[in-house]
Backbone as a ProteinNet text record, in pm:
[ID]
protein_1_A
[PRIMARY]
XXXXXXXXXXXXXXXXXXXXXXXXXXXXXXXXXXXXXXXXXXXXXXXXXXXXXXXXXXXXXXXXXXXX
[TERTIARY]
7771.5	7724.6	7812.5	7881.6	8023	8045.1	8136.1	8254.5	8165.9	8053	7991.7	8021.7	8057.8	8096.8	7945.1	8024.8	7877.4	7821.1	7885.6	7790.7	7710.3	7751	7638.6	7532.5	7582.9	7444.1	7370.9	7381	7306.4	7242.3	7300.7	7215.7	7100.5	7108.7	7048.8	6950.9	6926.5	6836.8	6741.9	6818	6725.3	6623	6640.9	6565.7	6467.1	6578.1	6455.5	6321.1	6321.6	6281.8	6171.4	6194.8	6131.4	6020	6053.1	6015.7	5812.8	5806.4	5676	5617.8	5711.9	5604.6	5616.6	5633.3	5628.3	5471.5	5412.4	5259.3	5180.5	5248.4	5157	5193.1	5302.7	5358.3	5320.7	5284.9	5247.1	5070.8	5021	4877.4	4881	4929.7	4896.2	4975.3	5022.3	5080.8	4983.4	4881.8	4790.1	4761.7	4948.5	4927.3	4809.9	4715.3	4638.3	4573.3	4519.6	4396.3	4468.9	4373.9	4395.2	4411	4389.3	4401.2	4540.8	4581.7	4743.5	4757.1	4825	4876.1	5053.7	5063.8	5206.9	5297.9	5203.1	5253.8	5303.6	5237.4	5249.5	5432.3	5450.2	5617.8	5676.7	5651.1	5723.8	5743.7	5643.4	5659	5737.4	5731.6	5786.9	5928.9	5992.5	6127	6183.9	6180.2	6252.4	6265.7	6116.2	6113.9	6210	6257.2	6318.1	6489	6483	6620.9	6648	6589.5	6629.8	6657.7	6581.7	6578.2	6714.3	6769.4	6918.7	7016.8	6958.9	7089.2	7120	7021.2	6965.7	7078.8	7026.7	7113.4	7262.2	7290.1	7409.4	7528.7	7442.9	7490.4	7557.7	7415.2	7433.2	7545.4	7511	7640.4	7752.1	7759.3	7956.3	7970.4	7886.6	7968.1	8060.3	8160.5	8286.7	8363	8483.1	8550.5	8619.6	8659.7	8687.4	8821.1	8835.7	9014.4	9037.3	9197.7	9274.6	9319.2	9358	9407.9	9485.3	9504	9630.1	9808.1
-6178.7	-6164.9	-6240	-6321.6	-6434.2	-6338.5	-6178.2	-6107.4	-5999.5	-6052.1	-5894.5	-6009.3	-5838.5	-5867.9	-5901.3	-5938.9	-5965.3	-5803.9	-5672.8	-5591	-5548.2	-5606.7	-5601.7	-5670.3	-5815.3	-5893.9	-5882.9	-5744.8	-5763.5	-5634.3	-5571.1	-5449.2	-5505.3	-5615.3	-5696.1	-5781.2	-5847.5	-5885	-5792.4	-5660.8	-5534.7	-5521	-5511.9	-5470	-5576.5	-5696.8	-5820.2	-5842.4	-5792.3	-5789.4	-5687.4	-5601.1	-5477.5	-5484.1	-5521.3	-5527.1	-5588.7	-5680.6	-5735.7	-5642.6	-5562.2	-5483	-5358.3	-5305.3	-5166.5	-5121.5	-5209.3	-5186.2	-5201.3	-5266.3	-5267.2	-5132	-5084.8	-5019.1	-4875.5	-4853.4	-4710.1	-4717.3	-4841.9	-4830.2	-4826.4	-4869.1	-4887.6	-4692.3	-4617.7	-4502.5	-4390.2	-4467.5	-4384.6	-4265.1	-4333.2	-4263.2	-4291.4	-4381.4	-4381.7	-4252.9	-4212.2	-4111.3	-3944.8	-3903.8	-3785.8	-3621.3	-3621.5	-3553.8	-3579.1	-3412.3	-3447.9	-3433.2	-3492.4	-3454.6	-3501.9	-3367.5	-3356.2	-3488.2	-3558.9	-3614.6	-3769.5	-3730.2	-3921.4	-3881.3	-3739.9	-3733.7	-3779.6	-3745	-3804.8	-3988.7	-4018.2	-4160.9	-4213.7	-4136.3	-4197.6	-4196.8	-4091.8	-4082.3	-4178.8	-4255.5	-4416.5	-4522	-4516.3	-4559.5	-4560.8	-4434.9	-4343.1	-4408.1	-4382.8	-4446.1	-4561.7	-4676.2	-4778.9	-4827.1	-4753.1	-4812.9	-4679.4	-4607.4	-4537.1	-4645.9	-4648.9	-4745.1	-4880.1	-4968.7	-5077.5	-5065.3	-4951.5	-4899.8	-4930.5	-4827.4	-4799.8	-4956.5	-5020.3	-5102.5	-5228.9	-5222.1	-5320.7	-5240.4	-5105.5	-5052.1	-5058.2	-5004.5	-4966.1	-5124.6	-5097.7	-5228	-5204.7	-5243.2	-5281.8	-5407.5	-5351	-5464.8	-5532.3	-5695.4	-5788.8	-5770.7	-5851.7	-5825.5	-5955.9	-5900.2	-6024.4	-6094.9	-6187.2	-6229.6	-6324.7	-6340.1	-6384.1	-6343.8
1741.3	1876.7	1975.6	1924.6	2004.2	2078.3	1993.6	2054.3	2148	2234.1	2322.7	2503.8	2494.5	2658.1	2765.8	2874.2	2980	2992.6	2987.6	3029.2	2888.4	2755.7	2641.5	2640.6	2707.5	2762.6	2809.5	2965.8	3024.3	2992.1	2873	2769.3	2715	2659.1	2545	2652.1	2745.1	2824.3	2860.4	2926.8	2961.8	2831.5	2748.3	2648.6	2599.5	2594.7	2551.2	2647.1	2784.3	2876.7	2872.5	2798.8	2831.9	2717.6	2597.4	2475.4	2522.9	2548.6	2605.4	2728.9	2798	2923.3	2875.6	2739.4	2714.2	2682	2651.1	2593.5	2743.2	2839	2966.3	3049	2990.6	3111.2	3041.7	2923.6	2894.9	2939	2916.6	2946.4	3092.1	3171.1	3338.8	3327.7	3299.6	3286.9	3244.1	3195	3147.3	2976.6	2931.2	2788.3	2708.5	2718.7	2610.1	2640.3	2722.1	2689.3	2648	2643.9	2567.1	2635.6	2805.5	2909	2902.3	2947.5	2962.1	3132.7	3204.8	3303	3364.5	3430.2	3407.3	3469.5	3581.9	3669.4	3612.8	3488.1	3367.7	3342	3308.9	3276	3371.4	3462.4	3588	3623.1	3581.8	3556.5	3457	3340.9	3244.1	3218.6	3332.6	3335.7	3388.6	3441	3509.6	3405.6	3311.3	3203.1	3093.6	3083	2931.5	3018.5	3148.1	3200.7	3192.9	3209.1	3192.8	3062	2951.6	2810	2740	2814.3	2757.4	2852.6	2958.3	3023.8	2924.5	2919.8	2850.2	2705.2	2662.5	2494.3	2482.8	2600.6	2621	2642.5	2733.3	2802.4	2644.3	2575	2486.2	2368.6	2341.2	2255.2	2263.2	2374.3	2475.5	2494.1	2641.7	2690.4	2774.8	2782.2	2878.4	2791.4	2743.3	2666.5	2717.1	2681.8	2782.9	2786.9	2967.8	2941.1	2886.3	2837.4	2814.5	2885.7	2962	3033.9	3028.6	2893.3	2876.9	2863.1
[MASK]
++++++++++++++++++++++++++++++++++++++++++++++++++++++++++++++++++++

């Protein structure tokens, strides 16, 4: 984990971050119940974005320069 760049870090925060408000944030969203309505997808897409950004961020990255 030494060799991850700052934009893997700030992959790996997003997520550590997220990990504790995912159970609040599908219940305040309304997935528990069993009525579907369309307008919960719509919410949940900001959701599904931050946790591919989040992914990405910590996979890829941005590799450091050298600067020497």
């Amino acid at each position: 984990m030494m060799g991850m760049s700052g934009s893997n870090w700030v992959g790996f925060v997003m997520l550590v971050i997220f990990i504790p408000l995912a159970e609040p944030i599908w219940l305040l969203l309304g997935f528990d119940s069993t009525e579907f309505d369309s307008t919960k997808i719509l919410w949940a897409i900001p959701v599904a974005a931050y946790i591919i950004v989040a992914a990405v961020l910590l996979i890829r990255g941005v590799p450091d320069r050298d600067l020497s």
